[in-house]
Biopython code that builds the backbone (N, CA, C, O; Angstrom):
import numpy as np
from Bio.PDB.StructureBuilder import StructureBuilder

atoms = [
    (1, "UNK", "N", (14.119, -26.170, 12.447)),
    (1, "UNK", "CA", (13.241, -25.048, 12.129)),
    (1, "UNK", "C", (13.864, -23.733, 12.593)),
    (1, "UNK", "O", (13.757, -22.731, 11.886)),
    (2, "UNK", "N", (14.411, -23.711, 13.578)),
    (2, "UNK", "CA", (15.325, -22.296, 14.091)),
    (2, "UNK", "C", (15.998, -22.197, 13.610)),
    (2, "UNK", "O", (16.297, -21.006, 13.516)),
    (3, "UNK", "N", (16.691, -22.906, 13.032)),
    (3, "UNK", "CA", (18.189, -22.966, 11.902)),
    (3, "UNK", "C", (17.787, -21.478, 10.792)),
    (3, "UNK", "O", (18.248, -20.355, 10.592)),
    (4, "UNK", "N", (16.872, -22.167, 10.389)),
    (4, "UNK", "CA", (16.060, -21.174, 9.239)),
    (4, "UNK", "C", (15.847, -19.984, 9.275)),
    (4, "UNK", "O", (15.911, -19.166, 8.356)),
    (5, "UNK", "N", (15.548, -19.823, 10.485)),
    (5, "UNK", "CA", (15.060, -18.646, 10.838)),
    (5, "UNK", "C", (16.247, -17.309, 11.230)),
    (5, "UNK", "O", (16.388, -16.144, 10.861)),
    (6, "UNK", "N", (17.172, -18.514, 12.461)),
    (6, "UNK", "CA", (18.557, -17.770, 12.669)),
    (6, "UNK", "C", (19.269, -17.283, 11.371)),
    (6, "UNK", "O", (19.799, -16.182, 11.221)),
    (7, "UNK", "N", (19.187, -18.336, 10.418)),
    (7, "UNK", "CA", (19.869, -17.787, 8.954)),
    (7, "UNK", "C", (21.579, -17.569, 9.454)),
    (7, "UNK", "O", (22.001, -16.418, 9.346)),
    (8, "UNK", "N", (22.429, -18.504, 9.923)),
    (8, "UNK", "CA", (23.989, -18.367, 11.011)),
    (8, "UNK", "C", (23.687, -16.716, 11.326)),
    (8, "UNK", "O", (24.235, -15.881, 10.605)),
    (9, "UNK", "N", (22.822, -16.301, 12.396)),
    (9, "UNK", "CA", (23.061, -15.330, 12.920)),
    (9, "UNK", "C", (23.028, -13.915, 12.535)),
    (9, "UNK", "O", (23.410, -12.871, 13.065)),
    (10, "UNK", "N", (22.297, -14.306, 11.156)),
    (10, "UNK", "CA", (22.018, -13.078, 10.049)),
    (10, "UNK", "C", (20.461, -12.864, 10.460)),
    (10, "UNK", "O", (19.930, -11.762, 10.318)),
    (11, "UNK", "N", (19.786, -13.953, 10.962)),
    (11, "UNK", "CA", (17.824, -13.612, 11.073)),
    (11, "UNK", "C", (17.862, -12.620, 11.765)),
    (11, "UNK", "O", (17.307, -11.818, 11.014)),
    (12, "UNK", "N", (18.106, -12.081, 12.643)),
    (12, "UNK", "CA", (17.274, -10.785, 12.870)),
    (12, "UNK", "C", (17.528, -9.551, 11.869)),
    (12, "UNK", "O", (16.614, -8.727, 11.903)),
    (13, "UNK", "N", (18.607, -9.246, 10.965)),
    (13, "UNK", "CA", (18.944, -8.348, 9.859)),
    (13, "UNK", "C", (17.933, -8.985, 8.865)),
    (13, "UNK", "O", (17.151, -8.181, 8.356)),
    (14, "UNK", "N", (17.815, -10.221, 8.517)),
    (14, "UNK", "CA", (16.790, -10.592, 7.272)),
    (14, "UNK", "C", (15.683, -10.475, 7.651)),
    (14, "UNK", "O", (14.973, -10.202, 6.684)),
    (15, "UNK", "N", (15.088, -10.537, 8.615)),
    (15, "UNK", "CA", (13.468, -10.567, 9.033)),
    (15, "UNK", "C", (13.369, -9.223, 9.465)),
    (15, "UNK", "O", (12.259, -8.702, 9.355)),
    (16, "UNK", "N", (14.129, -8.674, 9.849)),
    (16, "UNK", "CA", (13.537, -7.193, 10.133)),
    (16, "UNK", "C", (13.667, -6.428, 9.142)),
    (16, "UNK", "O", (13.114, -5.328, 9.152)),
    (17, "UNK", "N", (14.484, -6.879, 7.994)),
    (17, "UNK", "CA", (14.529, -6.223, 6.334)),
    (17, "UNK", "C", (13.130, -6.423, 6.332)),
    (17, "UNK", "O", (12.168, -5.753, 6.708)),
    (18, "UNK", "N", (13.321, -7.805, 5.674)),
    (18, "UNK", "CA", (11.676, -8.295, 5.696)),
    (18, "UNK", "C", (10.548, -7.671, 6.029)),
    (18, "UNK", "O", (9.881, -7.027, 5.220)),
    (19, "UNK", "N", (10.257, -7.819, 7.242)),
    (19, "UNK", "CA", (8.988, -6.977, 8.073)),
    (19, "UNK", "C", (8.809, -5.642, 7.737)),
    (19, "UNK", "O", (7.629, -5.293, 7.691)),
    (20, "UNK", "N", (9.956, -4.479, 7.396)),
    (20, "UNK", "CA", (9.949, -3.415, 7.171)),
    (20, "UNK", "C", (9.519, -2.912, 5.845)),
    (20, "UNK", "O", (9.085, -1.775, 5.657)),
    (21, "UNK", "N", (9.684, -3.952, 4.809)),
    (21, "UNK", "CA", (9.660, -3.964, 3.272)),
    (21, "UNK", "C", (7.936, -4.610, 3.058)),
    (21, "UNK", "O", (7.229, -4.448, 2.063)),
    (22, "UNK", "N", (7.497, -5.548, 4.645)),
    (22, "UNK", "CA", (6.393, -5.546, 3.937)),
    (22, "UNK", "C", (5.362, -4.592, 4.313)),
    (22, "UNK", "O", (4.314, -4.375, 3.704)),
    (23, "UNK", "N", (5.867, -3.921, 5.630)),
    (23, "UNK", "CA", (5.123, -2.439, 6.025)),
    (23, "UNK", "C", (5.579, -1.733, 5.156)),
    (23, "UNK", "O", (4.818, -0.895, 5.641)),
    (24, "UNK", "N", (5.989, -1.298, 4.470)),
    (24, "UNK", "CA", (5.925, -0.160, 3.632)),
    (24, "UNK", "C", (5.325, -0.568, 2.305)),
    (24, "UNK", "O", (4.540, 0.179, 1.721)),
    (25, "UNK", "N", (5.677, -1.715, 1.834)),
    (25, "UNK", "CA", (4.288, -2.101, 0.448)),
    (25, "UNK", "C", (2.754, -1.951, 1.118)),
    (25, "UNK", "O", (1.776, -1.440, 0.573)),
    (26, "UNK", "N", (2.848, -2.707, 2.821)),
    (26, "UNK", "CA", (1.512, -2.229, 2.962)),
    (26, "UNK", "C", (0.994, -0.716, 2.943)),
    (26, "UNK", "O", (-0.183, -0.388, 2.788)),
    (27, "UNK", "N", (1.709, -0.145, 3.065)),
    (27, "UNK", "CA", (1.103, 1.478, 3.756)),
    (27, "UNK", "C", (1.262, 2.009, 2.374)),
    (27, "UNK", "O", (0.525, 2.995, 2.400)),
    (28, "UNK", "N", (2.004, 1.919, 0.677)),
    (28, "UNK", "CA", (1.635, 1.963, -0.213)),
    (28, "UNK", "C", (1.026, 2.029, -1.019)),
    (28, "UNK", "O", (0.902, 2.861, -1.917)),
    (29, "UNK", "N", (0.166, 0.369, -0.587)),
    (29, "UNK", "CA", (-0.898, -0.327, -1.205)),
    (29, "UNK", "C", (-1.926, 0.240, -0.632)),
    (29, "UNK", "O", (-2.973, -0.053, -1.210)),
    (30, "UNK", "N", (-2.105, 1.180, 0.593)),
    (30, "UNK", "CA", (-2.962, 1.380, 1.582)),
    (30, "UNK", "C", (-2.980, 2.713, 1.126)),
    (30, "UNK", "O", (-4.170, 2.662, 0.816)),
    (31, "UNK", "N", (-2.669, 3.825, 0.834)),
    (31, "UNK", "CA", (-2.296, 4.863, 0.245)),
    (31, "UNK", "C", (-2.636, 4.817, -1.212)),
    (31, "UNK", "O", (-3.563, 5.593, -1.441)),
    (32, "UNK", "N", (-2.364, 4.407, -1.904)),
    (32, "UNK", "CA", (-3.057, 4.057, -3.029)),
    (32, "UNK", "C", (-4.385, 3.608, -3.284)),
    (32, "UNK", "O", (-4.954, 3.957, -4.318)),
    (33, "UNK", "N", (-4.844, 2.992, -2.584)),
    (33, "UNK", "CA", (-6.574, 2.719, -2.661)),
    (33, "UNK", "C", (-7.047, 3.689, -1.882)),
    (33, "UNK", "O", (-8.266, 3.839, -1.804)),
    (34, "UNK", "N", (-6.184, 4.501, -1.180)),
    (34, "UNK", "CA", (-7.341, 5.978, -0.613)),
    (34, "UNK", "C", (-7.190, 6.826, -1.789)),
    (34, "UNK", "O", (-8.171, 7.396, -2.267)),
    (35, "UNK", "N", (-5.900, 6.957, -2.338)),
    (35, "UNK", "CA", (-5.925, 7.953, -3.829)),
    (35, "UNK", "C", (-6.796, 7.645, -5.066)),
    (35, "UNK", "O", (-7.297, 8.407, -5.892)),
    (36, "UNK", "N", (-6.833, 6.037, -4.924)),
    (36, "UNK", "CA", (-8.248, 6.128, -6.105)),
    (36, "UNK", "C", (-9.523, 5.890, -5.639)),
    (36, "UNK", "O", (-10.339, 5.436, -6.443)),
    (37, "UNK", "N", (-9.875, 6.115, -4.443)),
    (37, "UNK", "CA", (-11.236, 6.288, -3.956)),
    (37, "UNK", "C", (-11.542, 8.049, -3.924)),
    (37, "UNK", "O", (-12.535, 8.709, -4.227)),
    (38, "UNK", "N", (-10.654, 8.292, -3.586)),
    (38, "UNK", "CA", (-10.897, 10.422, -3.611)),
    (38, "UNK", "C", (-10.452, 10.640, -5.219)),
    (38, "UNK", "O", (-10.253, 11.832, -5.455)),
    (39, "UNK", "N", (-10.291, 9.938, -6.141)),
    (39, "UNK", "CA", (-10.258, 10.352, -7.594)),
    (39, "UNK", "C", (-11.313, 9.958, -8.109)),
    (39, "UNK", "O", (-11.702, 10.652, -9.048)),
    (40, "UNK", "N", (-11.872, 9.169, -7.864)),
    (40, "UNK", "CA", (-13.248, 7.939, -8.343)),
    (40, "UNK", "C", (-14.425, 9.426, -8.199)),
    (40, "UNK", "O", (-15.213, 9.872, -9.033)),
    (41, "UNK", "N", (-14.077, 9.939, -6.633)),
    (41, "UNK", "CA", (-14.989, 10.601, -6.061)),
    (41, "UNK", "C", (-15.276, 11.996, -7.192)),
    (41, "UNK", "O", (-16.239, 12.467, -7.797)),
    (42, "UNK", "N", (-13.874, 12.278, -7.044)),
    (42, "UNK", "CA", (-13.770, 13.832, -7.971)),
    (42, "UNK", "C", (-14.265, 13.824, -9.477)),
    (42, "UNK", "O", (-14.793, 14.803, -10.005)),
    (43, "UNK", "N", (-14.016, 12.501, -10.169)),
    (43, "UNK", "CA", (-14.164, 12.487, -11.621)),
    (43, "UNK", "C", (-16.023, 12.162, -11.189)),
    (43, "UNK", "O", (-16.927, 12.638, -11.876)),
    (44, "UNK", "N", (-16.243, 11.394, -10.106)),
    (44, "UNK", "CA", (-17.769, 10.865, -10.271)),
    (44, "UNK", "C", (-18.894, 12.562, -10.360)),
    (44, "UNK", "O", (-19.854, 12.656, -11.125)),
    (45, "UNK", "N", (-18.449, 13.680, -9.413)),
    (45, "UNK", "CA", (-18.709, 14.851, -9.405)),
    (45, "UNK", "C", (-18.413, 15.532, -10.612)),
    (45, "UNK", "O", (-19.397, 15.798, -11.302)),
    (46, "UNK", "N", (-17.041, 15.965, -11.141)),
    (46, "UNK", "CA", (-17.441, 16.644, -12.398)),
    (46, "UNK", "C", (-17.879, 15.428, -13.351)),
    (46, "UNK", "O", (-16.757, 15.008, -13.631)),
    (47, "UNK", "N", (-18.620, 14.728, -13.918)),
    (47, "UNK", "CA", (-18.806, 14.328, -14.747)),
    (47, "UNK", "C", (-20.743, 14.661, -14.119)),
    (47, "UNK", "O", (-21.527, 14.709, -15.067)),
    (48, "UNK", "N", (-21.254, 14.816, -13.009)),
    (48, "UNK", "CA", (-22.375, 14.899, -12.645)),
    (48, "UNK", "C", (-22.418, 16.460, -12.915)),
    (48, "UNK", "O", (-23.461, 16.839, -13.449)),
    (49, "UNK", "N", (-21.546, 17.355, -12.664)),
    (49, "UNK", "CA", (-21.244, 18.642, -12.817)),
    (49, "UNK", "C", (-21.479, 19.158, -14.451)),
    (49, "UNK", "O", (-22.155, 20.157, -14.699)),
    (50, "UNK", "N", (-20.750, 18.241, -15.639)),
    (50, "UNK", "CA", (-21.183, 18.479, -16.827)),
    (50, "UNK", "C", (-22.832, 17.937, -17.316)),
    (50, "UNK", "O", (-23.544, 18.380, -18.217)),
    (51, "UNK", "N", (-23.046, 17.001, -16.495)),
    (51, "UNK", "CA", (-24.110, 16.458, -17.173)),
    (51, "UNK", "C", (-25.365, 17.554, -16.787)),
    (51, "UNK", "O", (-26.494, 17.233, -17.160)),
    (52, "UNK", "N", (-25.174, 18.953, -15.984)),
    (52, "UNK", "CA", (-25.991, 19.478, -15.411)),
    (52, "UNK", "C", (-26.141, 20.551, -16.896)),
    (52, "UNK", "O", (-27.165, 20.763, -17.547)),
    (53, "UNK", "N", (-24.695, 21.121, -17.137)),
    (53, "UNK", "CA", (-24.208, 21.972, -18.150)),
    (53, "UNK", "C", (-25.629, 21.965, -19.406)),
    (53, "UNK", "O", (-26.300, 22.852, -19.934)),
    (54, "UNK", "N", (-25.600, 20.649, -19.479)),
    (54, "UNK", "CA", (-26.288, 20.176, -20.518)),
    (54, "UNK", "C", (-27.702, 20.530, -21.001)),
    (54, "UNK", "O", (-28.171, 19.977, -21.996)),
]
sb = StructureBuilder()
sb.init_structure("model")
sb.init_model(0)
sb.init_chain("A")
sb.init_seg("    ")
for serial, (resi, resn, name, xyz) in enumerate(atoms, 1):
    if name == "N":
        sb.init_residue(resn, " ", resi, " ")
    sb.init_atom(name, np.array(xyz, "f"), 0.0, 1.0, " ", f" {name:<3s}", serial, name[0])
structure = sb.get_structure()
């Protein structure tokens, strides 16, 4: 099981690729669902904004 992991002495360069690649898809993915919650917000307002127009 350590074999795997050591990768001959390459695991800490592959897993810390790794780990870094999946913090940054997270903070992405995390960044992105705050950008379409404050767009959701803005279109939900002007569209309440025209319906006043009316």
């Amino acid at each position: 099981m350590m074999e795997m992991f050591n990768m001959g002495d390459y695991g800490p360069y592959v897993w810390s690729c790794f780990g870094l690649t999946a913090f940054v898809v997270g903070i992405i993915e995390w960044r992105a669902r705050q950008r379409h919650k404050i767009m959701a917000r803005e279109i939900e307002v002007r569209l309440r904004a025209m319906e006043g127009r009316e």
